[in-house]
KEMARPA-179126 format. One record per residue (C-alpha): chain; residue in three letters; residue number from 1; x, y, z. Coordinates in Angstrom, 1 decimal, padded with zeros to 4 digits. Layout:
# KEMARPA-179126
<site><chain>A</chain><res>ALA</res><n>NUM</n><east>X</east><north>Y</north><up>Z</up></site>
...
# end
This chain:
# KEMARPA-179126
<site><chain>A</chain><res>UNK</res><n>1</n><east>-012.1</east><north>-017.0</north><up>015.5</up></site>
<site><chain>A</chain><res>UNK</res><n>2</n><east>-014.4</east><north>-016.5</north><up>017.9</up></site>
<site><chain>A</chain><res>UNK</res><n>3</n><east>-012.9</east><north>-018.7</north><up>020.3</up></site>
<site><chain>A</chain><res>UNK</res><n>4</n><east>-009.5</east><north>-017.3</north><up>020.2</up></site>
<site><chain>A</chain><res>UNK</res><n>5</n><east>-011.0</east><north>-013.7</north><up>020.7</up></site>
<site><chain>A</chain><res>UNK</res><n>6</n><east>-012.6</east><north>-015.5</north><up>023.7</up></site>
<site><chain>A</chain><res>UNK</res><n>7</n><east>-009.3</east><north>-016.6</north><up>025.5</up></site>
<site><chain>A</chain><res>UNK</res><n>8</n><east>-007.4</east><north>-013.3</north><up>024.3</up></site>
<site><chain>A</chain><res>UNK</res><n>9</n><east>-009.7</east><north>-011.9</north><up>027.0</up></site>
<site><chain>A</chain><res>UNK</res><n>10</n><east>-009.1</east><north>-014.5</north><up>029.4</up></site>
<site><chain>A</chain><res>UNK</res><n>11</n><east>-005.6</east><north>-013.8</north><up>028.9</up></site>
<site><chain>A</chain><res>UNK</res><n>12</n><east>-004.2</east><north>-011.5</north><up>031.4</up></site>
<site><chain>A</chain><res>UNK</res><n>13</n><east>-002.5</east><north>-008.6</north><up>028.9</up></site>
<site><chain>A</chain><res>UNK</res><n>14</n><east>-002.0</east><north>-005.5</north><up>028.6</up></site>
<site><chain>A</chain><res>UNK</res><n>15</n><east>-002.3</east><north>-002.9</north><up>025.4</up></site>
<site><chain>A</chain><res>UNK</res><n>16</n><east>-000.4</east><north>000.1</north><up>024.5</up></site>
<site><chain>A</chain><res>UNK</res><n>17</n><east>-000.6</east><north>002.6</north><up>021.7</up></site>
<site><chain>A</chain><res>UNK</res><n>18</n><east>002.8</east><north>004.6</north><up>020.8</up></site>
<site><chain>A</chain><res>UNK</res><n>19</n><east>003.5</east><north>006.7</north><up>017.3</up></site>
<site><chain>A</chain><res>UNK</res><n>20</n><east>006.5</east><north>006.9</north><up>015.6</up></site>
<site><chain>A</chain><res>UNK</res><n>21</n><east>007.6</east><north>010.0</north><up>013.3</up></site>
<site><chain>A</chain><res>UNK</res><n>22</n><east>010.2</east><north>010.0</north><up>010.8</up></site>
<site><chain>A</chain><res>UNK</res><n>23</n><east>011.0</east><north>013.5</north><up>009.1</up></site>
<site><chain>A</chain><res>UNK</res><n>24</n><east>012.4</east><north>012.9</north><up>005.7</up></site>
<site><chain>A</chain><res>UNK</res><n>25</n><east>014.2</east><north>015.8</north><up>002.9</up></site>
<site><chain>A</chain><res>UNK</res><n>26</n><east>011.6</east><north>015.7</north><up>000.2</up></site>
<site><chain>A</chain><res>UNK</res><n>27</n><east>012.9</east><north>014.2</north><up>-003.3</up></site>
<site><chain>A</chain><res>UNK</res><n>28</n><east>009.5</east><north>015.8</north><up>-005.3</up></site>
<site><chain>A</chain><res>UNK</res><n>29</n><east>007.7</east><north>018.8</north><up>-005.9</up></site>
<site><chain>A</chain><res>UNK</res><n>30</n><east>004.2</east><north>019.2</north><up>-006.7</up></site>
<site><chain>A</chain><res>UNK</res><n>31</n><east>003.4</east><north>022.9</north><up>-008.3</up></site>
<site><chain>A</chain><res>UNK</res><n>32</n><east>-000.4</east><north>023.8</north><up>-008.7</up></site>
<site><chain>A</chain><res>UNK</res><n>33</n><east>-000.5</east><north>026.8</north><up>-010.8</up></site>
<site><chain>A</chain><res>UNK</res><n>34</n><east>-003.8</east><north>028.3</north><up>-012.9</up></site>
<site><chain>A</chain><res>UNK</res><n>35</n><east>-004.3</east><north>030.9</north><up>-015.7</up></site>
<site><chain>A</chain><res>UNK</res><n>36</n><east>-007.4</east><north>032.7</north><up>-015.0</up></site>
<site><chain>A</chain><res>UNK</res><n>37</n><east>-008.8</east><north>034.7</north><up>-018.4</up></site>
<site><chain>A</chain><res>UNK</res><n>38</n><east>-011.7</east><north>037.1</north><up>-019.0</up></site>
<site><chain>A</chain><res>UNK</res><n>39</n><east>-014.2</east><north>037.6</north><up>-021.9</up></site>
<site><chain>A</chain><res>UNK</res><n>40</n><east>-017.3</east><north>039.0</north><up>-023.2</up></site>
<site><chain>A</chain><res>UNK</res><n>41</n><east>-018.7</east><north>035.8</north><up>-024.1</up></site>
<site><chain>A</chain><res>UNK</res><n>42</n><east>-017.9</east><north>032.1</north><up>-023.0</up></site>
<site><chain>A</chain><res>UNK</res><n>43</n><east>-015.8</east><north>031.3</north><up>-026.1</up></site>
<site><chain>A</chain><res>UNK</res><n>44</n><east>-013.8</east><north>033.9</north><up>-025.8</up></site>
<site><chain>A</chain><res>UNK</res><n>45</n><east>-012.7</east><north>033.7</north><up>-022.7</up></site>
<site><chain>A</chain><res>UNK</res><n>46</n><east>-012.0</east><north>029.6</north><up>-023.4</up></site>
<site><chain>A</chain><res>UNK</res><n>47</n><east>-010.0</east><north>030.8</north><up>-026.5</up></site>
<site><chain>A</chain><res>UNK</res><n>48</n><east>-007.9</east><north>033.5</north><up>-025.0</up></site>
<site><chain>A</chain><res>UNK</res><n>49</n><east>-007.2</east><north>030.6</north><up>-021.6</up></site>
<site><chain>A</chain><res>UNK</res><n>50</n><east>-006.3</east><north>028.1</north><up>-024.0</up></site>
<site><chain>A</chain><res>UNK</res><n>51</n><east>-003.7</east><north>029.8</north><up>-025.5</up></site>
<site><chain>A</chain><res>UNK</res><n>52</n><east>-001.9</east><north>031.6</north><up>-022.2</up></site>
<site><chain>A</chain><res>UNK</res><n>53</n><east>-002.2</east><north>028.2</north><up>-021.0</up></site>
<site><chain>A</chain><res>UNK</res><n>54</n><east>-000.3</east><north>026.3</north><up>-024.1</up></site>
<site><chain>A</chain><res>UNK</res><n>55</n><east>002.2</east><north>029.5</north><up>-023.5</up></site>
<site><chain>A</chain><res>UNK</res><n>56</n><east>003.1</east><north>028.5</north><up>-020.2</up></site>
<site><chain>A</chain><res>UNK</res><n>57</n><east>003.4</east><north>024.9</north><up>-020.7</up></site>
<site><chain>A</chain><res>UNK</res><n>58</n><east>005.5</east><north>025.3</north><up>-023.6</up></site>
<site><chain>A</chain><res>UNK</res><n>59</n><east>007.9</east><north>028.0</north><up>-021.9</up></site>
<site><chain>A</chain><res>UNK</res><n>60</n><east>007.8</east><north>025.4</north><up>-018.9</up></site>
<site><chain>A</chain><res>UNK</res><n>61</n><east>008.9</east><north>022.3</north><up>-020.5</up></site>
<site><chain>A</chain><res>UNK</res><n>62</n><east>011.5</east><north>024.3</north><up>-022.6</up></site>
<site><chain>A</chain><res>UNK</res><n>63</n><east>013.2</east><north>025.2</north><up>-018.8</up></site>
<site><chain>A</chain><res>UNK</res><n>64</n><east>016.1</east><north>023.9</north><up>-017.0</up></site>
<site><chain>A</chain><res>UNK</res><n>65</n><east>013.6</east><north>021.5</north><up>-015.0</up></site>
<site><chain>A</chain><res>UNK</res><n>66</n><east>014.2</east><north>017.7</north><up>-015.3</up></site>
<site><chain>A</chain><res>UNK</res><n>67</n><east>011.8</east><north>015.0</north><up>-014.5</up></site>
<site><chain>A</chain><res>UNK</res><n>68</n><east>009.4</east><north>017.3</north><up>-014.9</up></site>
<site><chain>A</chain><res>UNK</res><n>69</n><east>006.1</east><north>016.2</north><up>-015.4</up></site>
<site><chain>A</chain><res>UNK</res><n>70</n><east>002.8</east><north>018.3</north><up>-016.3</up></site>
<site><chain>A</chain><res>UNK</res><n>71</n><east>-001.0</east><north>017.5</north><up>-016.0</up></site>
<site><chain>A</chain><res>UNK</res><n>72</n><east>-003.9</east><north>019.6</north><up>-016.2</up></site>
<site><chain>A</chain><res>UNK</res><n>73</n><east>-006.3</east><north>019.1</north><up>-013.0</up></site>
<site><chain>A</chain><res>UNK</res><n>74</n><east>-009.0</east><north>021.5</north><up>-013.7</up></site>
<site><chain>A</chain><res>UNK</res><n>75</n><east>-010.9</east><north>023.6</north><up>-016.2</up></site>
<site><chain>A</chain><res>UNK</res><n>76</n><east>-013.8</east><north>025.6</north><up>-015.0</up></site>
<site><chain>A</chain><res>UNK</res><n>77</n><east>-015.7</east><north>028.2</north><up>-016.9</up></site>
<site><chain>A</chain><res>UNK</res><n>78</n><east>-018.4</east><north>030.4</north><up>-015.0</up></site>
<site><chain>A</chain><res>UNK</res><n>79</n><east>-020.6</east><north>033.6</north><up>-015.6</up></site>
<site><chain>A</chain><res>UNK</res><n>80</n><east>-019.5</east><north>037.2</north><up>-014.4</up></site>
<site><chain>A</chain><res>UNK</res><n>81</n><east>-022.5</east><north>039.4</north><up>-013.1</up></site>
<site><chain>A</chain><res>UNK</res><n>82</n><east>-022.8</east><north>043.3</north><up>-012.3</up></site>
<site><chain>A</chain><res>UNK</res><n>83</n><east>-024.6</east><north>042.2</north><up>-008.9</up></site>
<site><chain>A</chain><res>UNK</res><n>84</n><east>-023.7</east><north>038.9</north><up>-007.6</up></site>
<site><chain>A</chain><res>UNK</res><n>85</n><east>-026.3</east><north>039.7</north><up>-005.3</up></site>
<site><chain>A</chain><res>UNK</res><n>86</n><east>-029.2</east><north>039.3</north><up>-007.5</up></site>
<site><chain>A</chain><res>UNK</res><n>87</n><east>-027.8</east><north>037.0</north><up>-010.0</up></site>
<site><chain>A</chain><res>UNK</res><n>88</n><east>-029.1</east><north>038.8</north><up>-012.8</up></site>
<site><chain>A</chain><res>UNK</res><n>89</n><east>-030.0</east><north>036.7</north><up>-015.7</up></site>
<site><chain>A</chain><res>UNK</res><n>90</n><east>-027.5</east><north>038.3</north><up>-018.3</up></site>
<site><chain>A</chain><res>UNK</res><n>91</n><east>-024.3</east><north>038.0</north><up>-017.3</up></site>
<site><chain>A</chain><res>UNK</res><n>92</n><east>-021.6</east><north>040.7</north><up>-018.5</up></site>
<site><chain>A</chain><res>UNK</res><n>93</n><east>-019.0</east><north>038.4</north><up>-019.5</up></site>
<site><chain>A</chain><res>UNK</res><n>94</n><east>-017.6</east><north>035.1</north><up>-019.0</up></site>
<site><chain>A</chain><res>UNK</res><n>95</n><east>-014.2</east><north>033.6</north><up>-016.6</up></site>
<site><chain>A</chain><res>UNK</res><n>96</n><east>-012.3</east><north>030.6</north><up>-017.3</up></site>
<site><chain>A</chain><res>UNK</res><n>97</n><east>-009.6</east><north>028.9</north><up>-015.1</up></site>
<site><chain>A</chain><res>UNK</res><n>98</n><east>-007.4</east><north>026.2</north><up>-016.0</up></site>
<site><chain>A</chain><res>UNK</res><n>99</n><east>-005.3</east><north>025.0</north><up>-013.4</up></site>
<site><chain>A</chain><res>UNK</res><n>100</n><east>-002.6</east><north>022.5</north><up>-014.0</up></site>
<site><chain>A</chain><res>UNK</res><n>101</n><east>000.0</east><north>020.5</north><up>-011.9</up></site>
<site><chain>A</chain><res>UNK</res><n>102</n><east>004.2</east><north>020.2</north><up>-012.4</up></site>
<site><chain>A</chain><res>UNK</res><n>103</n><east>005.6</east><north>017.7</north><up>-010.9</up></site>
<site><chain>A</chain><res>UNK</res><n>104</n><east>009.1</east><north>017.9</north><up>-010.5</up></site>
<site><chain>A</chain><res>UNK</res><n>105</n><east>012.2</east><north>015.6</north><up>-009.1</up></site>
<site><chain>A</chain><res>UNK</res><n>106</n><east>014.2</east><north>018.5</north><up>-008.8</up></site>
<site><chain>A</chain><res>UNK</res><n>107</n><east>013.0</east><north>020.5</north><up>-005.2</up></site>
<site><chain>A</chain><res>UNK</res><n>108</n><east>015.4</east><north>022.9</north><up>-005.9</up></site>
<site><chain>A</chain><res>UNK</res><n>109</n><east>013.9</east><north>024.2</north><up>-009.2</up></site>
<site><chain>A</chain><res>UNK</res><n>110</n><east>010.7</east><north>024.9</north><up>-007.6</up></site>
<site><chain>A</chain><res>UNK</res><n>111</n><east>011.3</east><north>028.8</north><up>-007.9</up></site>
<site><chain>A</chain><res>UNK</res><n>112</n><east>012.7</east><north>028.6</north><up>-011.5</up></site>
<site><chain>A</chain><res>UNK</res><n>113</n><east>009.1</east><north>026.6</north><up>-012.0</up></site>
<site><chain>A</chain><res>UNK</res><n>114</n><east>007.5</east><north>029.3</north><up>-010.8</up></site>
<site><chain>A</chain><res>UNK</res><n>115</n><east>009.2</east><north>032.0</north><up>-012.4</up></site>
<site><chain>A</chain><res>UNK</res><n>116</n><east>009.1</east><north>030.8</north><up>-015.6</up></site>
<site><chain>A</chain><res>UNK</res><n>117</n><east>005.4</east><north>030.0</north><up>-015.4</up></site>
<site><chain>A</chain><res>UNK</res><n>118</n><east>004.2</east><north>033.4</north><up>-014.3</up></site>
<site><chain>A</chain><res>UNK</res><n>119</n><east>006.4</east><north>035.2</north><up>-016.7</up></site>
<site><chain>A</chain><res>UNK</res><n>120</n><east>004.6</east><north>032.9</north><up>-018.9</up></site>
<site><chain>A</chain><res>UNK</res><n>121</n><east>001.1</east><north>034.1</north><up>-018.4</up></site>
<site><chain>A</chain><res>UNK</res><n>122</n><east>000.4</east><north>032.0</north><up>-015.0</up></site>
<site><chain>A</chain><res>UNK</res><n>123</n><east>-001.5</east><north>034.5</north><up>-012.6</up></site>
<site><chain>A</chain><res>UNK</res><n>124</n><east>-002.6</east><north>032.2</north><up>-009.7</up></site>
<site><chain>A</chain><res>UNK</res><n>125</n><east>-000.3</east><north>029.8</north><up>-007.3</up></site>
<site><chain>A</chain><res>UNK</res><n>126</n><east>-002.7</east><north>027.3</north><up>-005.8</up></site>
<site><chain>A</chain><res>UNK</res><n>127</n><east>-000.3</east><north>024.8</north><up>-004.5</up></site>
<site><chain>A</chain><res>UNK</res><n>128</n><east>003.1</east><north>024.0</north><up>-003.9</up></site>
<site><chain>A</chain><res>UNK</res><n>129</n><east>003.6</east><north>020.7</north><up>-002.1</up></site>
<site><chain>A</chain><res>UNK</res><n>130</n><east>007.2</east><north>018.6</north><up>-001.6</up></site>
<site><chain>A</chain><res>UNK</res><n>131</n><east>006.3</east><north>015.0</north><up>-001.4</up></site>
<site><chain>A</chain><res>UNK</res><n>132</n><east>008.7</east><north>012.4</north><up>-001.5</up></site>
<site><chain>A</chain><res>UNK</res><n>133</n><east>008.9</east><north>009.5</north><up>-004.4</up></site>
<site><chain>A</chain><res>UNK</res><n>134</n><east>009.1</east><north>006.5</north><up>-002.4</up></site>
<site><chain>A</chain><res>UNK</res><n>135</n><east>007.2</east><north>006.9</north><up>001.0</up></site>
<site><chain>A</chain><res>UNK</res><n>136</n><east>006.9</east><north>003.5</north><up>002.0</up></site>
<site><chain>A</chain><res>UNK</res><n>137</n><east>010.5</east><north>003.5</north><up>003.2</up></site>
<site><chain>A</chain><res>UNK</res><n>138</n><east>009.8</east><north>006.1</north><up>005.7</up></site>
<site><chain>A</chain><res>UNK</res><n>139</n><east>006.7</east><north>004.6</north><up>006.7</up></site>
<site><chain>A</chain><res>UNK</res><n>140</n><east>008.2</east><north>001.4</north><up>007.3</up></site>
<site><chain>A</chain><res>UNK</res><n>141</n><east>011.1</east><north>003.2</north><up>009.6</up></site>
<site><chain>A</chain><res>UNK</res><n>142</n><east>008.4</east><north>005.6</north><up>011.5</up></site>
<site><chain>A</chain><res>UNK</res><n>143</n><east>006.8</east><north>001.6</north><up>012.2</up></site>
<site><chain>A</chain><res>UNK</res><n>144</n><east>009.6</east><north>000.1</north><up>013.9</up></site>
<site><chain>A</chain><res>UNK</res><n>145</n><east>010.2</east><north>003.4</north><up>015.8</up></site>
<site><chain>A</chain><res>UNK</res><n>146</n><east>006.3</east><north>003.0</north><up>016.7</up></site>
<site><chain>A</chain><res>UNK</res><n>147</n><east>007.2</east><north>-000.7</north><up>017.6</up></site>
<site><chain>A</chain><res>UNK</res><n>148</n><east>010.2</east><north>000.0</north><up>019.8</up></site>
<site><chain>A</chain><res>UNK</res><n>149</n><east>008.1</east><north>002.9</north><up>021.7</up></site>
<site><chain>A</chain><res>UNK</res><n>150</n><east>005.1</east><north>000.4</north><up>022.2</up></site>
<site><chain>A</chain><res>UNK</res><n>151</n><east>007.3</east><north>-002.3</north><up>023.6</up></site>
<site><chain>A</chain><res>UNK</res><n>152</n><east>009.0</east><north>000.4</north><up>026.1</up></site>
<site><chain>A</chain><res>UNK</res><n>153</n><east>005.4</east><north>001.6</north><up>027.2</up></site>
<site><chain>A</chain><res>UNK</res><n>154</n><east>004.4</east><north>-001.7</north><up>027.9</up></site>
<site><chain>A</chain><res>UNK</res><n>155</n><east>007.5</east><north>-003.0</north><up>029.8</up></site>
<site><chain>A</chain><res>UNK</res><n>156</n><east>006.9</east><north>000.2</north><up>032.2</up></site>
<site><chain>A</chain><res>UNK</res><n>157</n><east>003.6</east><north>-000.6</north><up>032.8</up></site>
<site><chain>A</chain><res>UNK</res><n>158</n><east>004.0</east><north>-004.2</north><up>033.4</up></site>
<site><chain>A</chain><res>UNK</res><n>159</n><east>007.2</east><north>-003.9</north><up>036.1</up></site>
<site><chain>A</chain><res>UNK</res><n>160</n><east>005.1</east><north>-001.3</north><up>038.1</up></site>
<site><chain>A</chain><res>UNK</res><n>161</n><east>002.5</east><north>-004.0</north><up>038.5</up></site>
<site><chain>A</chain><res>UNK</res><n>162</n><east>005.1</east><north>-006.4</north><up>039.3</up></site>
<site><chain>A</chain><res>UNK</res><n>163</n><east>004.2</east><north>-009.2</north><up>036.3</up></site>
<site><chain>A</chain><res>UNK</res><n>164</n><east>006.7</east><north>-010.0</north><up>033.6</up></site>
<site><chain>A</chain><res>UNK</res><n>165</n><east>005.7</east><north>-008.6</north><up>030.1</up></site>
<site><chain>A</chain><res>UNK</res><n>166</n><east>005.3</east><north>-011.7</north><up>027.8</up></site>
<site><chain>A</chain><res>UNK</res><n>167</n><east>005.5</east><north>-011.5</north><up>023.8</up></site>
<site><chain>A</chain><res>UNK</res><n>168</n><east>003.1</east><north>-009.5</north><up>021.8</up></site>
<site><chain>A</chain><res>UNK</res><n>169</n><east>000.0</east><north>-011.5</north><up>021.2</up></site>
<site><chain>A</chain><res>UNK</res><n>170</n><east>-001.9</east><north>-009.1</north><up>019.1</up></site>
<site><chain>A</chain><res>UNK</res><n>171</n><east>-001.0</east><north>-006.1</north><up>016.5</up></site>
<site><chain>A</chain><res>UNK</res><n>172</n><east>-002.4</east><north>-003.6</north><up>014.6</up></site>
<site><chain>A</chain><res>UNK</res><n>173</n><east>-000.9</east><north>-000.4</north><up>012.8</up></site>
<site><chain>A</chain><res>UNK</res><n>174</n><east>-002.0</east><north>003.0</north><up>010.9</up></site>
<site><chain>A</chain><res>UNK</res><n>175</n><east>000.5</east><north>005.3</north><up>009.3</up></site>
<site><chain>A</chain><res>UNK</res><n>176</n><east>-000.1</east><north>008.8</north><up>007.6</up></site>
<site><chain>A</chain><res>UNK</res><n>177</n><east>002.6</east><north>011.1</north><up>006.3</up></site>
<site><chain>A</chain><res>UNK</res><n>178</n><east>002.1</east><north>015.1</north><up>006.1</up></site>
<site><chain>A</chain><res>UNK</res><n>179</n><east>003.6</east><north>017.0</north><up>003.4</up></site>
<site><chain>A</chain><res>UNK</res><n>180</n><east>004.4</east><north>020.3</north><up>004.0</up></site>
<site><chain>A</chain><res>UNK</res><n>181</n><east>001.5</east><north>022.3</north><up>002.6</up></site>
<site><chain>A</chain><res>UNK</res><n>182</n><east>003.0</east><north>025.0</north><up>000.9</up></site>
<site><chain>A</chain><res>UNK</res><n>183</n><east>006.4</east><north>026.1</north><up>001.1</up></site>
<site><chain>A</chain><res>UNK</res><n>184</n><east>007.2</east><north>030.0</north><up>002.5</up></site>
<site><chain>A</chain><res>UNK</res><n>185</n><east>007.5</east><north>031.8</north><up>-000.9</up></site>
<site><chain>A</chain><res>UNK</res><n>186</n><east>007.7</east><north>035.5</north><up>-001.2</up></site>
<site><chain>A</chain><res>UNK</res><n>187</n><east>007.1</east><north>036.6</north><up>-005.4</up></site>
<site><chain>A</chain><res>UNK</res><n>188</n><east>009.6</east><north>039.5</north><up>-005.9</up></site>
<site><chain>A</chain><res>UNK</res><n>189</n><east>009.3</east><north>042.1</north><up>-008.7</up></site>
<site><chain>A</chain><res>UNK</res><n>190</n><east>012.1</east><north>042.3</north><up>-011.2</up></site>
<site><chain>A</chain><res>UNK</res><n>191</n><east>014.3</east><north>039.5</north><up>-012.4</up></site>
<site><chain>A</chain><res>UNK</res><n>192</n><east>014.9</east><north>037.9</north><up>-008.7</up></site>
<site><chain>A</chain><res>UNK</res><n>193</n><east>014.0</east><north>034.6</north><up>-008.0</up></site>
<site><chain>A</chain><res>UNK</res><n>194</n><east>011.3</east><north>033.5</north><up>-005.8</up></site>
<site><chain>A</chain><res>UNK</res><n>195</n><east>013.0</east><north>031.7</north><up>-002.6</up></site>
<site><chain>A</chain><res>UNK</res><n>196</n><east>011.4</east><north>028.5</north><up>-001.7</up></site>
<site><chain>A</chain><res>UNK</res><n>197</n><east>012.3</east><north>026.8</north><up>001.7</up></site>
<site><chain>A</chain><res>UNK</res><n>198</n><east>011.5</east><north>023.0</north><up>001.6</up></site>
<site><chain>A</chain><res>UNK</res><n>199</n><east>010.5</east><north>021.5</north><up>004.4</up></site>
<site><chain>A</chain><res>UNK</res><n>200</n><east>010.5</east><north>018.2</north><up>005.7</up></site>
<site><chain>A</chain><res>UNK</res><n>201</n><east>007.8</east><north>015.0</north><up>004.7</up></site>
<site><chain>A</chain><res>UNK</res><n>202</n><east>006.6</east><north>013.8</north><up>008.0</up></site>
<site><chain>A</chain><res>UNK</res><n>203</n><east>006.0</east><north>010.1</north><up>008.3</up></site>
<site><chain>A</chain><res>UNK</res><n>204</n><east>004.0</east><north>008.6</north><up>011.5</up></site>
<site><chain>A</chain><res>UNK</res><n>205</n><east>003.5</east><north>005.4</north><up>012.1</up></site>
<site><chain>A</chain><res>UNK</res><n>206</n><east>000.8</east><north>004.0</north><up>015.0</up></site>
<site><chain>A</chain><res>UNK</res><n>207</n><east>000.7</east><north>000.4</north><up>016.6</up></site>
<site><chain>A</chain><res>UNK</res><n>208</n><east>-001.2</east><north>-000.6</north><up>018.8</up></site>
<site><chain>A</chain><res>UNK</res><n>209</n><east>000.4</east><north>-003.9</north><up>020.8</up></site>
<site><chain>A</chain><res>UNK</res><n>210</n><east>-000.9</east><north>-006.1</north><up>023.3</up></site>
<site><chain>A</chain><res>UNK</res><n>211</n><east>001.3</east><north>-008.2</north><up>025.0</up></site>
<site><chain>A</chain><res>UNK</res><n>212</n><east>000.9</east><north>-010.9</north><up>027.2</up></site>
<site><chain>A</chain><res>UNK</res><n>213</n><east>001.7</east><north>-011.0</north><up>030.9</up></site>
<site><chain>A</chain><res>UNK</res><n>214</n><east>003.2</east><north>-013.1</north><up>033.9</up></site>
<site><chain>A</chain><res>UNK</res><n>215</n><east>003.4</east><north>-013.3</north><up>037.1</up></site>
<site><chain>A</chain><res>UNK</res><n>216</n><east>007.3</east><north>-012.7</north><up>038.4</up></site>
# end
């Protein structure tokens, strides 16, 4: 190994870095939603989250929402105090938060998700992010445009010096894709429906080539 790194340097080369971004329509929905409840004492504000909680799941899975899939991703229960300042040792009642996550293969039923749930009791929206199912085909496309930009860079670069660009001798690649955070929602009072815009999954891919080189 050690002597083929030596005569890669020997080698006269040049090396490029290009990206390549593919922006994809998002098959999947991820909804992060919590019920947040209140109580003089730690139990009964567990009891009374508990059952808003089975409340909205049950009204959830009962809606027009296929492949849906739901998963609870947090429980916390914590103190309240007159004076968060001083922390005073009695605390005046007691908060619990359950926060759970709904997957769903239907981006279009991302409002009706939501609707349903906060009818249901849900009083916080702590996510909403459209993933897709399969992202390895888009990474996979956002690498050969990476690889196509790469080889264009480097065929610049070597006919202003006036060498011939040989084959690429060494590779290496990183990819990330960014779903859209959140989505634009606006919660309406009354029986409208809360608009959800999907945006796209974007998919880049990085290479970075070096390629051998010739004289003309």
């Amino acid at each position: 190994t050690t002597l083929a790194a030596e005569e890669l340097e020997d080698r006269p080369s040049v090396q490029v870095t290009a990206s390549g971004t593919v922006a994809s329509a998002p098959d999947r929905v991820r909804v992060s939603l919590s019920v947040e409840s209140s109580g003089r004492t730690a139990r009964a504000a567990a009891e009374t989250n508990a059952k808003s909680m089975a409340e909205v799941i049950r009204r959830v899975k009962r809606a027009d929402l296929p492949g849906i899939n739901i998963r609870t991703s947090g429980f916390r229960l914590s103190p309240r105090y007159n004076d968060e300042v001083k922390r005073k040792l009695e605390p005046v009642g007691y908060t619990a938060t359950n926060t759970i996550q709904i997957l769903l293969d239907d981006v279009d039923k991302a409002g009706l998700a939501l609707d349903t749930a906060m009818k249901a009791g849900a009083n916080r929206v702590t996510g909403l992010t459209f993933e897709l199912r399969e992202p390895e085909a888009a990474y996979l496309q956002a690498l050969g445009e990476a690889m196509k930009a790469a080889q264009r860079q480097a065929k610049v670069l070597a006919e202003a010096a006036g060498v011939t660009l040989g084959p690429p001798i060494l590779l290496a690649t990183s990819g990330r894709f960014r779903p859209p955070e959140y989505a634009r929602a606006k919660m309406f009072a009354g029986e409208a429906r809360t608009p959800i815009e999907a945006g796209d999954v974007t998919t880049t891919a990085t290479v970075t080539a070096t390629y051998a080189l010739g004289q003309d």
